[in-house]
C-alpha positions in Angstrom: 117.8 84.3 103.7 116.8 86.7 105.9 113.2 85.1 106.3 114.8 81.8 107.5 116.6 83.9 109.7 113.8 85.4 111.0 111.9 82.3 111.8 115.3 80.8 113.4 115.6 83.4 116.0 111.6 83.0 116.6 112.4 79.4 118.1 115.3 80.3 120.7 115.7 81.7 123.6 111.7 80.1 124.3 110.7 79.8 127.7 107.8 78.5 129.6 106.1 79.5 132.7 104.1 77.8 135.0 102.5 77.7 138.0 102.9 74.8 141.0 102.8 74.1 144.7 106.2 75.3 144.9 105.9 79.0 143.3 106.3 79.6 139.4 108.4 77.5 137.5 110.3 78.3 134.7 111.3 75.6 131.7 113.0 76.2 128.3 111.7 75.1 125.3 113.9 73.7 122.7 111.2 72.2 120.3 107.5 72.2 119.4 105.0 75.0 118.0 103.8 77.7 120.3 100.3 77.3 120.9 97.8 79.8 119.8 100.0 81.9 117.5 99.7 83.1 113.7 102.2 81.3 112.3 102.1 78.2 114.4 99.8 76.1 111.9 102.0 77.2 108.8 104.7 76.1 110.3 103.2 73.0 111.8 101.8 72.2 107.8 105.5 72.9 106.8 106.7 70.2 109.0 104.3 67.6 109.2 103.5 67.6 105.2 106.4 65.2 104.5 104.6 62.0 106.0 102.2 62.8 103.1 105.2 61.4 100.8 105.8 58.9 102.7 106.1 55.4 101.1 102.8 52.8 101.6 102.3 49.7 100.5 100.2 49.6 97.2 96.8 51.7 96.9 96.8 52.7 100.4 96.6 56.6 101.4 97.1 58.7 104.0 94.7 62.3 104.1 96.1 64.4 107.1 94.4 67.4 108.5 96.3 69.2 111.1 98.0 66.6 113.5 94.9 64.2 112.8 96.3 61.4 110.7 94.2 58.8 108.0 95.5 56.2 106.8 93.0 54.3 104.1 94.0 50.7 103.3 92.2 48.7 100.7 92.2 44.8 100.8 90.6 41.8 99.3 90.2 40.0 102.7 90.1 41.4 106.3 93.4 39.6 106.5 95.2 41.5 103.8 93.9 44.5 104.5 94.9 44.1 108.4 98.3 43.6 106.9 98.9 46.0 104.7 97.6 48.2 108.0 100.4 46.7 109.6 102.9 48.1 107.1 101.5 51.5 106.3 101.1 52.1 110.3 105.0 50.9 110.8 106.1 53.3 107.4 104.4 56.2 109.2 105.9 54.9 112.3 109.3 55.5 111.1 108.5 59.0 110.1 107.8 60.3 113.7 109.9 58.5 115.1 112.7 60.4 112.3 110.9 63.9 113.0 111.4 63.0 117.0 107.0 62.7 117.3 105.4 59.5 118.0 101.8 57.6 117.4 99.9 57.9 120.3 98.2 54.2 120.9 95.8 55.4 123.1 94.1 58.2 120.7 94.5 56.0 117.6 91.2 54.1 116.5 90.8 51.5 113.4 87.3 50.8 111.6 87.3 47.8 108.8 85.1 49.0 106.1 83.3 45.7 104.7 80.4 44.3 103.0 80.8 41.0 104.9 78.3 39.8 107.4 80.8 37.9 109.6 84.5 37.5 110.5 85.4 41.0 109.4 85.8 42.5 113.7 87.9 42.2 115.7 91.0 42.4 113.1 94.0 43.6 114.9 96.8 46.2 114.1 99.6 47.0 116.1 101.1 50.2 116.8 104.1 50.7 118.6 103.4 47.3 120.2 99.9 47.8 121.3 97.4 46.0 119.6 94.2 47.5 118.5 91.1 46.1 117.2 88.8 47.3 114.9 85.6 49.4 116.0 82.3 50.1 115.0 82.4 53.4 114.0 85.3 56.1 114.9 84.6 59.7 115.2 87.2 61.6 112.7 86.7 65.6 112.2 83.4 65.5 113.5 82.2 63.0 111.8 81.0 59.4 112.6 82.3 57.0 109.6 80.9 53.7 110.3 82.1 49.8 109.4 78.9 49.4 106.9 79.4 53.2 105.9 76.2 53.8 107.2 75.5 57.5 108.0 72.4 56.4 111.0 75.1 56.2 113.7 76.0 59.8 112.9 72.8 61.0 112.0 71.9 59.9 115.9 74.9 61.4 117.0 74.1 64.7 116.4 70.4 64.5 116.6 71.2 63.5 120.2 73.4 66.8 120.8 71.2 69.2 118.9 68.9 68.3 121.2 70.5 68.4 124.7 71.2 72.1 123.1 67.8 72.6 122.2 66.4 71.7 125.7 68.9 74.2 127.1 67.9 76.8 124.6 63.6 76.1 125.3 64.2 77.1 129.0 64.2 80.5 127.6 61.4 80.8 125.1 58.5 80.9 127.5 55.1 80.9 125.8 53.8 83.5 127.8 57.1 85.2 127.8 61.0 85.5 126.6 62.2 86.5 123.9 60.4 87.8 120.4 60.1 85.4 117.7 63.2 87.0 115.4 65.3 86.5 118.5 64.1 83.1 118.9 64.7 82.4 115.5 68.3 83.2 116.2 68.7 81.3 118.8 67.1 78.0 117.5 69.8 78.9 114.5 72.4 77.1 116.8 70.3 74.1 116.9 70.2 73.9 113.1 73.9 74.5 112.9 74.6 71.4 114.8 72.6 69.4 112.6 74.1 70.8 109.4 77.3 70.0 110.2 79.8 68.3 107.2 75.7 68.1 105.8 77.6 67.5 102.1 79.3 64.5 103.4 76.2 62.6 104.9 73.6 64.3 103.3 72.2 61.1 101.1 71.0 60.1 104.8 68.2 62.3 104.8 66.6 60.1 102.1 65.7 57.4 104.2 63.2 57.7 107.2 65.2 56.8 109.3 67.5 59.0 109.3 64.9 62.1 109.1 63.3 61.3 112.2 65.9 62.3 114.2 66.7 65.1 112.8 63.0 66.8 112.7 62.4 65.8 116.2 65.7 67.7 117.5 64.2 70.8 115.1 61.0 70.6 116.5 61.9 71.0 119.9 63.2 74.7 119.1 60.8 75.2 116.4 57.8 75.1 118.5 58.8 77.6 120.9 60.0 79.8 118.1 56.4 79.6 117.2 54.8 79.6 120.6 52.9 77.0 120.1 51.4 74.2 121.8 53.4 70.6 121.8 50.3 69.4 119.7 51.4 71.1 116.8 52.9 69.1 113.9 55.9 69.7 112.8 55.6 71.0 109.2 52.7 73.3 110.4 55.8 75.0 113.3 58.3 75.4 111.5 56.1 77.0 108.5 54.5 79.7 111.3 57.9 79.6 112.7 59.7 80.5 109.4 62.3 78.4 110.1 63.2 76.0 106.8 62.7 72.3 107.4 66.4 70.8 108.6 66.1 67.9 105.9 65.9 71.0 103.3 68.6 73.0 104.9 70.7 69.6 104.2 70.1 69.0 100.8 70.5 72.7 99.6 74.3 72.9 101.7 75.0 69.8 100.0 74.2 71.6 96.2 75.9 75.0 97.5 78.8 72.2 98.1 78.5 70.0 94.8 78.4 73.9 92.7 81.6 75.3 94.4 83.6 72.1 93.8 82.4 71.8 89.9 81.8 75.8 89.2 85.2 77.8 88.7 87.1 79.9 90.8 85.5 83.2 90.1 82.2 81.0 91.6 80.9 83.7 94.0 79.8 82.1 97.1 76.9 84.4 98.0 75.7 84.6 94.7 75.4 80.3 94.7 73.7 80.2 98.7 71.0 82.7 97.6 70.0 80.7 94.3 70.2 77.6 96.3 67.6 79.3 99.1 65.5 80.0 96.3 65.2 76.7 95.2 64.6 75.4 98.9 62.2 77.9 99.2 60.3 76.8 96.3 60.3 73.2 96.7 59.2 74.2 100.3 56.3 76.0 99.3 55.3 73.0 97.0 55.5 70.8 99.6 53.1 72.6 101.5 50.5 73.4 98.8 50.8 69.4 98.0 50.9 68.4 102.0 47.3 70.7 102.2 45.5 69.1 99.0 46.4 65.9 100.4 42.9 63.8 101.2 44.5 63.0 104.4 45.5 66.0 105.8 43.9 67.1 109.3 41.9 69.9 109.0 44.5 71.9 110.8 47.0 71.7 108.2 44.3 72.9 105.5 43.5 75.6 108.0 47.4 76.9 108.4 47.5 76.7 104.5 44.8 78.3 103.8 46.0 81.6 106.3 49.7 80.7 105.0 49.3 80.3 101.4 52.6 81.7 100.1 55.6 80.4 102.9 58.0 83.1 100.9 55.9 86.0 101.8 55.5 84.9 105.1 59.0 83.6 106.2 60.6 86.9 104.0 58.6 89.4 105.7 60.1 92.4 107.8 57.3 92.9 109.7 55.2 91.4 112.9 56.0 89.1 115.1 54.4 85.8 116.1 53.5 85.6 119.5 51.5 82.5 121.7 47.8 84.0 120.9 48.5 84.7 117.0 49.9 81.2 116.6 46.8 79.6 118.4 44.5 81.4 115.3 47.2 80.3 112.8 47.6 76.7 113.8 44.3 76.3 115.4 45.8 74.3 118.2 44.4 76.7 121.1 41.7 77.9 123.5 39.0 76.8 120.7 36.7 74.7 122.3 37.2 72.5 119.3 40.2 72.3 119.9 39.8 71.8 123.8 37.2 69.1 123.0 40.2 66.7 120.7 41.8 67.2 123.7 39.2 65.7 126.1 38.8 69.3 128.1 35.4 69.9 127.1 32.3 67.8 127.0 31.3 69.4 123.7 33.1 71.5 120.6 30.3 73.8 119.7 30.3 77.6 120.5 28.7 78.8 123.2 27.4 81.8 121.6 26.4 79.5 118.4 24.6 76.2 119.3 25.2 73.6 117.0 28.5 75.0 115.2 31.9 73.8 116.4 34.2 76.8 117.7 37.7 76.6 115.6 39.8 79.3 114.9 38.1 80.1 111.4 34.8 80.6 113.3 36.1 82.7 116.1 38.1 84.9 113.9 35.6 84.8 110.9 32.1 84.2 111.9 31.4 84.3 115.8 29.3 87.2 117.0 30.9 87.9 120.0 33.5 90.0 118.1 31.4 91.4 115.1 32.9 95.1 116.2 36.7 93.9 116.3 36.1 92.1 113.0 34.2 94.9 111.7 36.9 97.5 112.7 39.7 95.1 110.8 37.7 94.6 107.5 37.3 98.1 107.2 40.8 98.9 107.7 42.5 96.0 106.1 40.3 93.7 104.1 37.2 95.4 102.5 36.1 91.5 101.9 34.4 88.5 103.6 36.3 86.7 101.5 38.3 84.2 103.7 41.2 83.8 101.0 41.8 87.8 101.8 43.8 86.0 104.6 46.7 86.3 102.2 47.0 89.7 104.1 48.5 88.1 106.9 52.0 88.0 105.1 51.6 92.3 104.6 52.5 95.0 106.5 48.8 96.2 107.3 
């Protein structure tokens, strides 16, 4: 057929080109998939999806995703299933060696799943002679599939390099200068990317505290200086003035926008699915926050954001403003309030200089504090006709 034709002549006369001590060197190629072209994974799928047929011994499997290679092997005792490992690993064996490819020892790794407390390590399987024992955990696509099928090694795993990228990304959000807020936004995006990765696989994870702490600490770290704010700030209050969703949110809803594709049909529009699932993130969010606020417990910062930042929708959906280091300090009240300065052993006492007796936070600098009766006259006139302190809702408009 002339197709086959086609593809036959795109494999001869192949030759390679490479630089050494000596000058360039020039090599033939008689076999193997050029690197980097358009039809070089088809082709490669074409080839290598035989050792999918390839006979195992009973109930074991083998999931293949380009040249990376599973074999799953179920067993009643470590023993059996180390055996039936055996066999599965030589059938595969015997494939490559047909197709003129080989098992590479040294990049092969073996994990024995079990419930048992003891005596289930250290199992071995050989492969082309070499014997290999079982690990831990292995690392396959990504993702860190550990021996008790615990997702915490993972969870760790990529807490730890969200973070190294979130350290590199904080040396350029200054508080006092940088980028704006939406750019910041953007770039803590990578962060959160990280952490979402496979999410629908590991996603039960974020159910346990565990797990969670991890990944809101790596968050944090961007979502502060997103905000501008000072280190003091809790979490829930930065990322709310930050308008970035909560990571453990972000997890659960890609894990929904997974479980709805797989179970929806075909004509299951992808778009159509994320933006329900934001809404529903969104909304269990915001109750969150209204619940987090009415909490007896809840520092009187927290009631303070809420009660600026009643509707997070409003807020995080806006296409106006920007957040910048002396805004946050009124909206968290973590700043140069000498109540604030006081918690933090800076001042001898938290009262107002200008008001004896009455502690100086953010609600009575902005609010009541005669030292800026003419700015806050100017702004109720314009803005909020109202000494109402709920017309703070106004914070999520344009005015």
């Amino acid at each position: 057929m002339p197709i086959q034709r086609i593809l036959q002549s795109w494999f001869i006369n192949r030759e390679l080109l490479y630089e050494t001590d000596g000058g360039v060197v020039s090599r033939r190629l008689t076999a193997g998939v050029p690197q980097g072209s358009i039809l070089g994974p088809t082709l490669w799928n074409i080839m290598y999806d035989s050792v999918l047929a390839t006979a195992l011994p009973d109930n074991a499997e083998a999931v293949a995703f380009a040249d990376d290679l599973v074999l799953l092997v179920p067993g009643r005792t470590p023993a059996e299933a180390s055996g039936l490992a055996r066999r599965a690993v030589d059938a595969v064996n015997n494939w490559m060696v047909a197709h003129q490819l080989q098992i590479a020892p040294a990049k092969t790794e073996i994990v024995m799943v079990s419930n048992k407390k003891k005596d289930y390590k250290n199992i071995p399987v050989f492969v082309n002679g070499t014997r290999l024992t079982s690990s831990a955990d292995i690392r396959y696509l990504g993702v860190r599939i550990h021996d008790r099928l615990s997702w915490r090694p993972h969870v760790e795993f990529i807490a730890n390099k969200a973070t190294k990228v979130a350290y590199a990304l904080v040396r350029l959000m200054k508080n006092h200068s940088g980028p704006k807020c939406a750019k910041r936004r953007l770039l803590a995006s990578v962060v959160d990317s990280v952490l979402r990765y496979a999410a629908p696989v590991w996603h039960d994870a974020v159910e346990t505290r565990t797990c969670r702490g991890p990944l809101i600490r790596a968050q944090k770290t961007c979502a502060l200086r997103v905000a501008f704010a000072f280190r003091t700030v809790a979490y829930k209050t930065a990322v709310a003035i930050a308008g970035i969703v909560p990571i453990c949110r972000l997890v659960r809803e890609d894990a929904r926008c997974y479980q709805r594709l797989q179970t929806e049909d075909a004509t299951a529009n992808r778009e159509q699915i994320r933006n329900a699932e934001r809404q529903a993130t969104l909304s269990m969010w915001q109750e969150e926050w209204d619940r987090d606020a009415a909490d007896e417990t809840a520092s009187r910062y927290r009631v303070w954001t809420h009660r600026v930042l009643p509707d997070l929708v409003s807020w995080q959906t806006r296409e106006h403003g920007e957040v910048n280091f002396h805004l946050c300090q009124v909206l968290s009240g973590h700043g140069f309030f000498r109540d604030y300065l006081h918690c933090m052993q800076f001042t001898s006492s938290p009262d107002c200089k200008q008001c004896p007796g009455v502690p100086e936070t953010a609600e009575h600098a902005v609010f009541v504090c005669p030292r800026f009766d003419a700015v806050r006259h100017q702004w109720r006139n314009k803005i909020v006709p109202s000494d109402d302190l709920g017309a703070t809702r106004h914070i999520s408009s344009k005015q």
